[in-house]
N, C-alpha and C positions, 0 to 999 in steps of 0.2 A: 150523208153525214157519217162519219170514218169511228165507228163506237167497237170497243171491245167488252168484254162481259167476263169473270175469273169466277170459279166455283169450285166446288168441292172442298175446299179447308174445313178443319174443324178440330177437332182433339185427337191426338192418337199419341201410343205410350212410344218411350225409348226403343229403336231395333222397330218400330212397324212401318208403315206405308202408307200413302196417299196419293191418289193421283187426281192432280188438278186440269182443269179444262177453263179453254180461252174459246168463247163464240164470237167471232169476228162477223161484223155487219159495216156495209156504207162503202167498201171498199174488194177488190176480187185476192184472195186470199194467197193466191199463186202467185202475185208478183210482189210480193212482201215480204223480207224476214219478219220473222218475230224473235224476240227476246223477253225473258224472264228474270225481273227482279226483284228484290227483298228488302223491308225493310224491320230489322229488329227494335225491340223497346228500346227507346233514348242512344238511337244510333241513326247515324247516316245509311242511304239509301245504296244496298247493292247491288253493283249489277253494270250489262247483264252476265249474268252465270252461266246462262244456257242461251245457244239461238238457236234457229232453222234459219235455214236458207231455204229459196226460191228453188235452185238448183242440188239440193236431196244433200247438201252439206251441215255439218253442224259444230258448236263451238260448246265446251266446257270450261269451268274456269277448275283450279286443281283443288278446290274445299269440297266441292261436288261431282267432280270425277268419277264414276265406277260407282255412284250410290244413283242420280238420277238419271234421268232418258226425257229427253226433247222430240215431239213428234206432230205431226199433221196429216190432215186430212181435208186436201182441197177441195174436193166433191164436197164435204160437206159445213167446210169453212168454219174448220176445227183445231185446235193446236192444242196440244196435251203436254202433262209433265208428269212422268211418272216418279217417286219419289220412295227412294227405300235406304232401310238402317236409318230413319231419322233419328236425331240427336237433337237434346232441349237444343244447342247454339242456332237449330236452326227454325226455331220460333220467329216468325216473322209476320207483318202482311204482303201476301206474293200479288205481284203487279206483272200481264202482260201486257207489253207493248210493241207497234208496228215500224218497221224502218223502210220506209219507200224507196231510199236508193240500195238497198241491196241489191236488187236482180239487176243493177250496171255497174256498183263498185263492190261489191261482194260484202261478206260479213262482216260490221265492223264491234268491236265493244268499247262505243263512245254513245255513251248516253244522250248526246243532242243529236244525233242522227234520229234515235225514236222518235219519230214526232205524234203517234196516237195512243193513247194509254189508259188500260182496266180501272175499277176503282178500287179493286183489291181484294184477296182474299184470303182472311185470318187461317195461319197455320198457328197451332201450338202443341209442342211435344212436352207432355208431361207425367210423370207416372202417376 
């Protein structure tokens, strides 16, 4: 059974950091992007912002550019998201999710390709 796990959210002020972690179980970690999405209060669902690739690739979208970092760790079938200069707009709950066909069509940022998905976890920037 193909389960994902999101941690570390919590509160932190304007300009600080977080870094979130994705524990993937049911499925081998290595032959999967993951992508990372958001959804803020009374807003539709973003994303993804960030992926891995299978193959040491990775995608940004240009709101999160140069402030977060997408990363893994197949050994220990781990995905992380390092997050800095957070800003309130990026109040959300962050959701990863797994895309199977990545390692033969490469990266895509079409959200029906994810087919396995976290259940979330509360970020909030607030001073």
């Amino acid at each position: 059974q193909e389960q994902l796990v999101e941690s570390g959210g919590g509160l932190v002020q304007p300009g600080g950091s977080l870094r979130l972690s994705c524990a993937v179980s049911g499925f081998r970690l290595a032959d999967y992007g993951i992508g990372w999405f958001r959804q803020a209060p009374g807003k539709e669902r973003e994303g993804p912002f960030c992926v891995s690739s299978t193959g040491d690739s990775t995608y940004y979208a240009d709101d999160v550019k140069g402030r977060f970092t997408i990363s893994r760790d197949n050994a220990k079938s781990m995905v992380y998201l390092q997050m800095n200069n957070l800003k309130p707009e990026d109040t959300a709950i962050y959701y990863c999710a797994a895309d199977p066909m990545e390692i033969v069509a490469g990266i895509s940022t079409l959200p029906s390709r994810y087919d396995y998905w976290g259940q979330g976890t509360q970020v909030t920037v607030s001073a």
